[in-house]
C-alpha positions as CSV (number, residue, x, y, z in Angstrom):
1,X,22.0,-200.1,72.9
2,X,23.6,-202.6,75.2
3,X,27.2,-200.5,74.4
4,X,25.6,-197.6,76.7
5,X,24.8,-199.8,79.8
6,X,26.9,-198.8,82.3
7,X,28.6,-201.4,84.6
8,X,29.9,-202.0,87.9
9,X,29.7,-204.1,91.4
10,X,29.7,-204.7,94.6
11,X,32.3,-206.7,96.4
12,X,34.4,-207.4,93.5
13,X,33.5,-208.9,90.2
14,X,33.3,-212.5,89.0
15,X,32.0,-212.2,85.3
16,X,33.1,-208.9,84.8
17,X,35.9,-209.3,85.8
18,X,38.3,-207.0,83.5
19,X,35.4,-204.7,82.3
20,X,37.1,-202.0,84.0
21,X,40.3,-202.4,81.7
22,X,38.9,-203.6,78.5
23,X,35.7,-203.0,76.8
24,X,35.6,-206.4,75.3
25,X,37.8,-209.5,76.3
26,X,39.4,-211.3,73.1
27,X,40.6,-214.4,73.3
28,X,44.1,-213.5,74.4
29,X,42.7,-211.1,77.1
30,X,39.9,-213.7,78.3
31,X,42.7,-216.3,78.5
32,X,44.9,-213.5,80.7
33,X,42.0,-212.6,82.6
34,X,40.5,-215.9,83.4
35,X,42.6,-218.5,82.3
36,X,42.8,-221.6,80.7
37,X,39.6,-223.9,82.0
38,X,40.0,-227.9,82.8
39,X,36.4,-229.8,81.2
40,X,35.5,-231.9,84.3
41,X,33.6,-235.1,83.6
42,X,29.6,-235.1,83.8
43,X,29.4,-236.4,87.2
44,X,32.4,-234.1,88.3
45,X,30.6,-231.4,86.7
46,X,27.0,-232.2,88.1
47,X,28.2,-232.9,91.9
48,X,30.4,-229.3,91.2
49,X,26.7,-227.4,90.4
50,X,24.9,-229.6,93.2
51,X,27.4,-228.4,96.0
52,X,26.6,-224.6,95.1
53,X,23.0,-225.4,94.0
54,X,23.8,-223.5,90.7
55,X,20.6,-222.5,89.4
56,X,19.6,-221.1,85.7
57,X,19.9,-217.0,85.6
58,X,17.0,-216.8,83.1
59,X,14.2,-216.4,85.8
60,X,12.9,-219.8,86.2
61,X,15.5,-220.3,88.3
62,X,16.6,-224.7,87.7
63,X,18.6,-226.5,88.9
64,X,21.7,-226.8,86.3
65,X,22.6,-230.0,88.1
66,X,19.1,-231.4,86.9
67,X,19.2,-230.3,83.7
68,X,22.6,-231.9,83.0
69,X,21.3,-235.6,84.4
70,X,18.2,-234.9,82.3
71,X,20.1,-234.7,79.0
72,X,22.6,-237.3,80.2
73,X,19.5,-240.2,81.1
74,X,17.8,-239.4,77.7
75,X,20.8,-240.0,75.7
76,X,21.4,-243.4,77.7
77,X,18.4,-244.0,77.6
78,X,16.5,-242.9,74.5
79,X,12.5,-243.3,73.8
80,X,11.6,-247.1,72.0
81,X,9.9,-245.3,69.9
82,X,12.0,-242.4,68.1
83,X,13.3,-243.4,64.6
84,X,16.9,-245.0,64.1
85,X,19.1,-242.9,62.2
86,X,21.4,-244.6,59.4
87,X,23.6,-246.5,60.1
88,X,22.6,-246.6,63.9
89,X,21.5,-250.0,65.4
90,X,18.0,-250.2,67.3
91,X,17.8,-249.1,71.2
92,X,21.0,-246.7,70.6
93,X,21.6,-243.2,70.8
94,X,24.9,-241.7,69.5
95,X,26.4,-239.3,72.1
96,X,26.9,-236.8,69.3
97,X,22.7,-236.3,68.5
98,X,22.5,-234.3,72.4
99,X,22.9,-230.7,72.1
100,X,23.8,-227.8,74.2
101,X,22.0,-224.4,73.8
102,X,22.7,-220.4,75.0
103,X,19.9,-218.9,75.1
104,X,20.6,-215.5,74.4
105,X,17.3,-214.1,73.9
106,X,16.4,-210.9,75.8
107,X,13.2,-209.8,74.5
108,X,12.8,-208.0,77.8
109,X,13.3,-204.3,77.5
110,X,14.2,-203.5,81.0
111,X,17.5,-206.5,80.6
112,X,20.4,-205.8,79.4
113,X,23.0,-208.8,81.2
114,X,23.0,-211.2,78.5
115,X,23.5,-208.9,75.8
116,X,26.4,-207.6,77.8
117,X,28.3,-210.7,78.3
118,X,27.6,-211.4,74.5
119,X,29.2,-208.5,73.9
120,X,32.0,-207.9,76.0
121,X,32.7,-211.6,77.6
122,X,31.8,-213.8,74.8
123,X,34.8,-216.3,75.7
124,X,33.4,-216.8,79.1
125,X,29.8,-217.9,77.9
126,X,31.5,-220.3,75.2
127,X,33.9,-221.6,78.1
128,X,30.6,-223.0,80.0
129,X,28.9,-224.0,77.1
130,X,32.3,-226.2,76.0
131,X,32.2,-227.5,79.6
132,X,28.6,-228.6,79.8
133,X,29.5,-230.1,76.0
134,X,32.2,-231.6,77.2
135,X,30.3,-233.3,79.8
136,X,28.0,-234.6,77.6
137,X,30.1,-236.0,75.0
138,X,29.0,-233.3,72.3
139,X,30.2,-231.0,70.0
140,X,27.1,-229.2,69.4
141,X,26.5,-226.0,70.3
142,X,23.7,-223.2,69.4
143,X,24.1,-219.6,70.6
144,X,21.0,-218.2,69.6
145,X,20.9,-214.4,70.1
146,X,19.2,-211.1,69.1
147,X,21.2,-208.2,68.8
148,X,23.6,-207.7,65.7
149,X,26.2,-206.9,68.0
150,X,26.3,-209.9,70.0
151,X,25.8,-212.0,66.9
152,X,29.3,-210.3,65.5
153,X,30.8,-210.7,69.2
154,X,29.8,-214.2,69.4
155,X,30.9,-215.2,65.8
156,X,34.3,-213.6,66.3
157,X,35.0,-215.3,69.6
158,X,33.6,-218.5,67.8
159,X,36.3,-217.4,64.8
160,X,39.5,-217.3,67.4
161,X,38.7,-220.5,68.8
162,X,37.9,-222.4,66.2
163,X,35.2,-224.2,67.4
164,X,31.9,-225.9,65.6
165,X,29.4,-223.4,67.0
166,X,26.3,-222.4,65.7
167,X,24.9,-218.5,66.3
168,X,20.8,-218.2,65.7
169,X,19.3,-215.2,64.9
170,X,16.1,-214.8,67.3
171,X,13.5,-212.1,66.6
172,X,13.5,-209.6,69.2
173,X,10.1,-210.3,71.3
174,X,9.1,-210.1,74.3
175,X,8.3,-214.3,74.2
176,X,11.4,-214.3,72.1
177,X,13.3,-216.0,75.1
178,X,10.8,-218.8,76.5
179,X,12.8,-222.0,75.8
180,X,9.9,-223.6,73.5
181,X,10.3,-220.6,71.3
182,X,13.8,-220.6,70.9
183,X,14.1,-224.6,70.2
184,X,11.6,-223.8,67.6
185,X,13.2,-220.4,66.4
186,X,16.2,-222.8,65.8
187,X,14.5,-226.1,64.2
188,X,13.5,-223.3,61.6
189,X,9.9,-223.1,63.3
190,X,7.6,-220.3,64.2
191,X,9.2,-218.5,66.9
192,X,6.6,-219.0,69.2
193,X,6.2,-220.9,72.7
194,X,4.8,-224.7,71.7
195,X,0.9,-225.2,72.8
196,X,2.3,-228.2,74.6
197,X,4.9,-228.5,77.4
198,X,7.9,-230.4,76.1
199,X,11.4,-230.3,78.0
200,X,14.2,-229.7,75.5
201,X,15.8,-232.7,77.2
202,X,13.4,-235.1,75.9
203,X,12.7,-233.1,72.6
204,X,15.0,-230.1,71.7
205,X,17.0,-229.3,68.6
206,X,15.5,-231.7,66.0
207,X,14.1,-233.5,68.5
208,X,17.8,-234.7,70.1
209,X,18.3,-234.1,73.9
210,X,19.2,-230.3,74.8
211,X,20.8,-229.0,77.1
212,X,19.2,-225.5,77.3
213,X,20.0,-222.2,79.8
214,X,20.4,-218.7,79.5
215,X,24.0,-216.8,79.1
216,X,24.8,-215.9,82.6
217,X,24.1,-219.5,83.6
218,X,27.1,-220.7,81.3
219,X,29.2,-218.0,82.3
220,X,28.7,-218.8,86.4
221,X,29.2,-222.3,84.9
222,X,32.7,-221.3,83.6
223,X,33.4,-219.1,86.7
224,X,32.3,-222.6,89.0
225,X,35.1,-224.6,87.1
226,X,37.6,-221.7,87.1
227,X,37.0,-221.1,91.5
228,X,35.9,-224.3,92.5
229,X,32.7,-224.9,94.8
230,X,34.6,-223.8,98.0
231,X,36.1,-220.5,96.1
232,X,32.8,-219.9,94.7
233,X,30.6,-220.6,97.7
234,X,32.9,-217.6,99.5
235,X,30.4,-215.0,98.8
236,X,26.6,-215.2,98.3
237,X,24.7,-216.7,101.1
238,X,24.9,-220.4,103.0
239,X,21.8,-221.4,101.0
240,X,22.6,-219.6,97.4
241,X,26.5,-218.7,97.2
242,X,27.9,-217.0,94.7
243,X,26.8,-213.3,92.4
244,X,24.3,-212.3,90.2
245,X,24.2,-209.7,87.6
246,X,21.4,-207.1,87.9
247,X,19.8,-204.6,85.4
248,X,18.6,-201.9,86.9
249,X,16.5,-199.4,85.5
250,X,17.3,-200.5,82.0
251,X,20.5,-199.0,81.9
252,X,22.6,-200.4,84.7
253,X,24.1,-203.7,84.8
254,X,25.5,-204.7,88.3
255,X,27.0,-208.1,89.7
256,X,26.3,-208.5,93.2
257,X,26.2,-211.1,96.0
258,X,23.2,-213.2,96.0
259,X,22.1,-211.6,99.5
260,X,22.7,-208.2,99.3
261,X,19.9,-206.0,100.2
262,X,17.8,-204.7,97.6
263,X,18.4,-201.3,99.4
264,X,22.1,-201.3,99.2
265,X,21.9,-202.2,95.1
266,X,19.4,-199.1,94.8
267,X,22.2,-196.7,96.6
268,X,25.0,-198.3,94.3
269,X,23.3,-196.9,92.2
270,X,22.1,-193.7,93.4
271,X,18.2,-194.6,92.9
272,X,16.2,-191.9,95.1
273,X,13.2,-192.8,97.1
274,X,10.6,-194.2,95.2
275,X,6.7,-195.3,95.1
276,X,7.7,-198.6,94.3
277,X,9.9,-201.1,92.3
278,X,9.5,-203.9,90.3
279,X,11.6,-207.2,90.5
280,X,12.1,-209.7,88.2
281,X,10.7,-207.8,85.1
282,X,7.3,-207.5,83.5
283,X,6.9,-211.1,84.9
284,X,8.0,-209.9,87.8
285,X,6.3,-208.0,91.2
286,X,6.2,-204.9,92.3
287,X,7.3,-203.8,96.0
288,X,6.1,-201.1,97.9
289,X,8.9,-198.9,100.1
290,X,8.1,-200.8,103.0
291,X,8.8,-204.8,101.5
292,X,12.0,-202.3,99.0
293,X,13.8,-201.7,102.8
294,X,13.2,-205.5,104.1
295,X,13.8,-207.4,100.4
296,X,16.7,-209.4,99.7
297,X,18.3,-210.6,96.6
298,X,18.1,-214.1,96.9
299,X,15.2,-216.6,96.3
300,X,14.2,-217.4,99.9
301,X,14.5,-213.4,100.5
302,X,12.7,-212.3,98.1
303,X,9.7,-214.8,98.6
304,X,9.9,-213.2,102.0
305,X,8.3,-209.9,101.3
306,X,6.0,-211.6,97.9
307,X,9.0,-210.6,95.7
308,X,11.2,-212.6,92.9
309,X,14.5,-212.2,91.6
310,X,13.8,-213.8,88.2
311,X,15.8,-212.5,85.3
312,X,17.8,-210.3,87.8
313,X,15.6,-206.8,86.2
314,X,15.1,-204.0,89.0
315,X,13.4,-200.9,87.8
316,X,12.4,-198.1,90.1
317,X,9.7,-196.1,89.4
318,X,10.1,-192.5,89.8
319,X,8.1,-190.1,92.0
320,X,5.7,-188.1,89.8
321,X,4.6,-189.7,87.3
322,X,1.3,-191.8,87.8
323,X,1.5,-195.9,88.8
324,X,-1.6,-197.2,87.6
325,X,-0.8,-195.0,83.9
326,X,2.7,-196.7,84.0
327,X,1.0,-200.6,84.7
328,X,-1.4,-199.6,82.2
329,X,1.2,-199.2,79.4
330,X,3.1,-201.9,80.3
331,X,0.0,-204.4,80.2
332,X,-1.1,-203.0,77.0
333,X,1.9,-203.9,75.6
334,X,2.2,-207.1,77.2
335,X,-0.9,-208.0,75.2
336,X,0.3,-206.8,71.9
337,X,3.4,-209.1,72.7
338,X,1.5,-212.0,73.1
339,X,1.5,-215.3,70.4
340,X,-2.0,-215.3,70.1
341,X,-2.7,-219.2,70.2
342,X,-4.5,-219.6,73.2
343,X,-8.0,-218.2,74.7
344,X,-6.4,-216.2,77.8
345,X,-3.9,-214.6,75.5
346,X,-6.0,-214.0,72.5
347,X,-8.8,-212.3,74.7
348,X,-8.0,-212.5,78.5
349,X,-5.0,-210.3,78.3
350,X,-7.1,-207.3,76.1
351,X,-9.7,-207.7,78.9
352,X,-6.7,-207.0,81.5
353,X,-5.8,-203.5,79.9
354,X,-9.8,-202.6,79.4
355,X,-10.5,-203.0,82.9
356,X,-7.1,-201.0,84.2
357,X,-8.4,-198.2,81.7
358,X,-11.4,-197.6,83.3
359,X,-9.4,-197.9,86.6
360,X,-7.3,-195.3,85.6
361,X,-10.6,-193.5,84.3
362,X,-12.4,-194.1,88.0
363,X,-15.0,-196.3,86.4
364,X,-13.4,-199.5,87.5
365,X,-12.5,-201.0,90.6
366,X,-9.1,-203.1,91.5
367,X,-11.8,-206.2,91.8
368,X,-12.5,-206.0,88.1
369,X,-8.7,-206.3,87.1
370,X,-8.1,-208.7,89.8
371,X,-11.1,-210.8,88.1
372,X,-9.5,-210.2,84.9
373,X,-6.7,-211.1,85.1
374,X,-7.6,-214.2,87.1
375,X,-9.6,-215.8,84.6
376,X,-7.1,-217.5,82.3
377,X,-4.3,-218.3,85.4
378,X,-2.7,-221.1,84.7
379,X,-4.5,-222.0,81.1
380,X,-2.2,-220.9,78.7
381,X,-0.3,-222.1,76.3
382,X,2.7,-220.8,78.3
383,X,3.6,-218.7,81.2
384,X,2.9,-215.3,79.4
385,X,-0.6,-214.5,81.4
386,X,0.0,-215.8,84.0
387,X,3.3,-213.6,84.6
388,X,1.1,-210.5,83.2
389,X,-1.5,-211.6,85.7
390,X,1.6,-211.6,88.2
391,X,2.6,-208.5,87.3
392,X,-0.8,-206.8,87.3
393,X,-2.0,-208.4,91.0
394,X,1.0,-207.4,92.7
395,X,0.5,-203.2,91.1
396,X,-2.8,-203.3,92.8
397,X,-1.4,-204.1,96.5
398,X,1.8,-202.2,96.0
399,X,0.0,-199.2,95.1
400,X,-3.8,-199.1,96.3
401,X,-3.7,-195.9,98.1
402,X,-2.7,-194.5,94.2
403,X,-5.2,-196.5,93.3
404,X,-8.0,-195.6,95.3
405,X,-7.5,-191.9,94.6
406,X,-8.6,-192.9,90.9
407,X,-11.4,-195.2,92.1
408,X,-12.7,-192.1,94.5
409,X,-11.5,-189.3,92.9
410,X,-11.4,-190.1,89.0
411,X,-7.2,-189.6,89.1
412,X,-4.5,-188.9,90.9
413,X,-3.6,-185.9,89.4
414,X,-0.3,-187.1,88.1
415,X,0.5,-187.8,84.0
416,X,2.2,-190.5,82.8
417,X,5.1,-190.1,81.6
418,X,6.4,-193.5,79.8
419,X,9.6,-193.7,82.5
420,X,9.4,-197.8,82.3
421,X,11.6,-199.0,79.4
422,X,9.5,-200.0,76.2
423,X,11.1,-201.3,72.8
424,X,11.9,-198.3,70.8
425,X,9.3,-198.2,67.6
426,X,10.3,-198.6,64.1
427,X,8.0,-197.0,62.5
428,X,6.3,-200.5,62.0
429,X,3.0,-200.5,64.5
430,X,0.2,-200.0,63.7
431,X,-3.1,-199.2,65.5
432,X,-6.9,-199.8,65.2
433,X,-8.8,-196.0,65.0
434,X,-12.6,-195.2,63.9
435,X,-13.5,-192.4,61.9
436,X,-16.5,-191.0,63.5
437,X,-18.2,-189.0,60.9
438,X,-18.4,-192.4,59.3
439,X,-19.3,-194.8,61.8
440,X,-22.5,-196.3,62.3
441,X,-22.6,-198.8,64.7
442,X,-22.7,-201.8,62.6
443,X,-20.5,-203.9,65.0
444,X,-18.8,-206.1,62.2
445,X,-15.3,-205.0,63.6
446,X,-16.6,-206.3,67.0
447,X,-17.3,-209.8,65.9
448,X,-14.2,-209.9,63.4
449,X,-11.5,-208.8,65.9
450,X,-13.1,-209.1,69.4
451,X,-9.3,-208.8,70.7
452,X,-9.1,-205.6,70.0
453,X,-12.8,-203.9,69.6
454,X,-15.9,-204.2,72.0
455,X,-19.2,-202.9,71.7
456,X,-20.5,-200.1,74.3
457,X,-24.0,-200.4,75.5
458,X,-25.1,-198.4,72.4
459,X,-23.5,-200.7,69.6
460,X,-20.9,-198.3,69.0
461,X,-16.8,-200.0,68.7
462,X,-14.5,-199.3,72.1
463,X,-10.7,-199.8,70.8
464,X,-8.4,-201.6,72.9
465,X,-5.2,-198.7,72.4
466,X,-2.2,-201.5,71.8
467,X,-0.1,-202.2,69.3
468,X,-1.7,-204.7,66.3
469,X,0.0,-207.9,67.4
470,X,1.6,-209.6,64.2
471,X,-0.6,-212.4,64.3
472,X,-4.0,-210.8,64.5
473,X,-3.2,-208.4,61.2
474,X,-4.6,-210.6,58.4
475,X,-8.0,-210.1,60.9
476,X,-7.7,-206.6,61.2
477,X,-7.1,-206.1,57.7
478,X,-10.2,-207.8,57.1
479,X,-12.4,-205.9,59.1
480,X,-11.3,-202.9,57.5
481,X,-12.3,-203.9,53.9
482,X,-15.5,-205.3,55.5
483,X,-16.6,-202.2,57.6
484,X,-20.2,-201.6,55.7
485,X,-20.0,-197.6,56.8
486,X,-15.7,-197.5,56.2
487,X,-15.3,-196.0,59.0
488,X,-12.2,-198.6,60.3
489,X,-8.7,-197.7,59.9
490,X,-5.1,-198.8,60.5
491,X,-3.2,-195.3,62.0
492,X,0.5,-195.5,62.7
493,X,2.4,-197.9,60.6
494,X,1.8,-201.8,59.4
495,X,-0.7,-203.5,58.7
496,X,-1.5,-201.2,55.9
497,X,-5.1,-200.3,55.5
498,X,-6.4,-202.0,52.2
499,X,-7.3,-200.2,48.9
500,X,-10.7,-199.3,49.2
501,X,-11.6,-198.1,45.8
């Protein structure tokens, strides 16, 4: 629940400003507490973003400046061959078709910023939105979101102003947030990233430019406008002025100057000593103690010890439980998150979490998951494997003494014990499990959901132990009512095991 994040910062606060005093900012206390905001013009606005290089907050980290000019040239100039609307002439785009979207999505479980300023800051994230609108020439605006309580937050903040927004409900994935998915998610599409690379500003809502960044980007938008580029370059570094709001450990949301060490963010918030850290998510890469003392919360300092800042999500793992059990989960579920359109989803990503199980088991080496999880690197149909493969690479240089223990020693002699964030279940998941007084060998359920089963030497099924992913459950259902020896079952929730009378 995003209303038990705790918040705070370091050297003053920017966009949460007046957290301390209110737990959500209404109209009237946004206006007190930020004021009134002027809507510069487009190349006001754009030169504003280039002076402080004001980059998007969702972990892809563009330039806003770019995007704006992107959206801007499409609508001046729009494709030959796209279809005139009534009652428009040939060759001309009406400034009204571009539109601008929040992307609210936070499918992440160790984030909790966006939701946060949904919730207790909506007016600021509307302010940057109406800018970049304003900019454009447009009244359209799409918050999409996930949470019921920043859908309510959002739609009473859109109430008191009286202004023609739009709030999307997303479903709460893990790919929930890649921009593809979320232009689909609001053209009434499958949620799911597009096999094909197509910038929103050529393509995005019904196929009109779009304007489309996360929530913190159209709140440091607002905050820009509100300081000006001088005011807001005052903290932050030369290169990459201004704050950036943190979630650390899944429960802690802190704004801090781009710049300050990764160090001083851990003792803010009283973080002991650990084995290692992961930045920027389960996209993101793990540091060892050694690169945690050196790294740096910017781009360029991060890069500097193999590091990213990404979606601003720092979770510290804690001493005792076992790093290669903890990668292992997360990968697993990584793979049950998946869309399941492309090859190195589909089937590289179960091969990932096989071969870190029999590391973990001593039977494996670090080569077999770095083979793994190299073969479908830059093939998919989006970024998901290759920021699995990301994630997965960096655990086995952050922790290879852990890891070598397992190889030499069959363990480490720690348990796992589940300390990085995972959705909570809903009683909804469901599993893959053989009943082995009944099982034969057959290997149908091999051939009919390769994803998920292999065959060991002897013929007998392996079972990948993740989640059923939504779209492989029509095939798992089927190789339950085909298993000659009925021996396959679903355990644990949906899909539900077929009558087999």
């Amino acid at each position: 629940m995003t209303s038990a994040v705790t918040v705070s910062s370091i050297g003053g606060p920017r966009l949460t400003l007046g957290f301390d005093r209110f737990d959500r900012l209404d109209l009237d206390r946004h206006l007190a507490v930020h004021g009134r905001l002027r809507a510069p013009g487009l190349d006001d606005l754009v030169r504003m973003a280039e002076q402080v290089d004001l980059r998007g907050r969702g972990g892809a980290g563009f330039p806003l400046a770019r995007k704006l000019m992107a959206v801007a040239a499409r609508v001046a100039h729009p494709a030959a061959d796209r279809t005139v609307l009534p009652g428009e002439k040939a060759g001309e785009r009406r400034s009204s078709e571009d539109v601008v979207v929040v992307n609210g999505a936070e499918g992440e479980p160790g984030s909790a910023k966006d939701k946060l300023l949904l919730r207790r800051a909506p007016h600021l994230v509307l302010d940057g939105a109406q800018i970049a609108a304003s900019a454009l020439g447009t009244r359209r605006i799409v918050l999409a979101v996930e949470s019921d309580e920043a859908a309510r937050s959002v739609r009473a903040a859109i109430g008191e102003r009286r202004m023609p927004a739009r709030v999307v409900r997303l479903t709460e994935r893990f790919i929930s947030g890649e921009s593809g998915a979320v232009i689909r998610a609001i053209n009434g599409e499958t949620p799911i990233p597009p096999g094909v690379k197509v910038r929103a500003s050529d393509s995005g809502v019904d196929g009109c430019p779009t304007l489309l960044s996360n929530t913190e980007t159209f709140a440091q938008l607002a905050v820009l406008v509100s300081l000006g580029p001088d005011l807001y370059a005052s903290t932050g570094t030369d290169g990459e002025p201004g704050t950036t709001l943190l979630t650390v450990g899944g429960t802690r949301v802190v704004e801090a100057p781009l710049g300050t060490p990764l160090r001083t963010v851990l003792d803010h918030c009283e973080v002991p000593p650990s084995p290692g850290v992961l930045v920027g998510g389960y996209h993101g890469m793990w540091l060892d103690p050694a690169a945690v003392s050196r790294a740096v919360l910017s781009r360029a300092g991060m890069r500097r010890v193999g590091g990213t800042v990404g979606a601003g999500i720092i979770l510290p793992l804690t001493r005792g439980t076992c790093p290669l059990g903890e990668v292992t989960r997360i990968a697993a579920y990584l793979a049950a998150q998946s869309a399941g359109q492309c090859g190195p989803c589909r089937l590289g990503l179960p091969d990932v979490v096989r071969s870190l199980h029999t590391l973990t088991e001593g039977t494996g080496t670090a080569e077999d998951v770095r083979r793994a999880a190299g073969v479908g690197r830059g093939r998919g149909a989006c970024t998901h494997p290759d920021g699995t493969a990301k994630f997965v690479l960096s655990a086995m240089e952050a922790f290879a003494p852990h890891i070598d223990a397992h190889r030499w020693d069959g363990g480490c002699g720690l348990s796992t014990y589940g300390v990085l964030p995972l959705p909570v279940p809903d009683g909804s998941e469901g599993r893959v499990a053989i009943d082995w007084s009944r099982c034969d060998g057959h290997g149908l359920c091999a051939y009919l959901v390769p994803e998920l089963i292999q065959l060991d030497r002897y013929g007998f099924p392996v079972v990948l132990g993740t989640d059923i992913p939504p779209w492989l459950e029509k095939d798992v259902q089927k190789a339950v009512a085909m298993c000659p020896a009925l021996a396959l079952r679903v355990v644990g929730g949906m899909p539900r095991t077929p009558s087999r009378r």
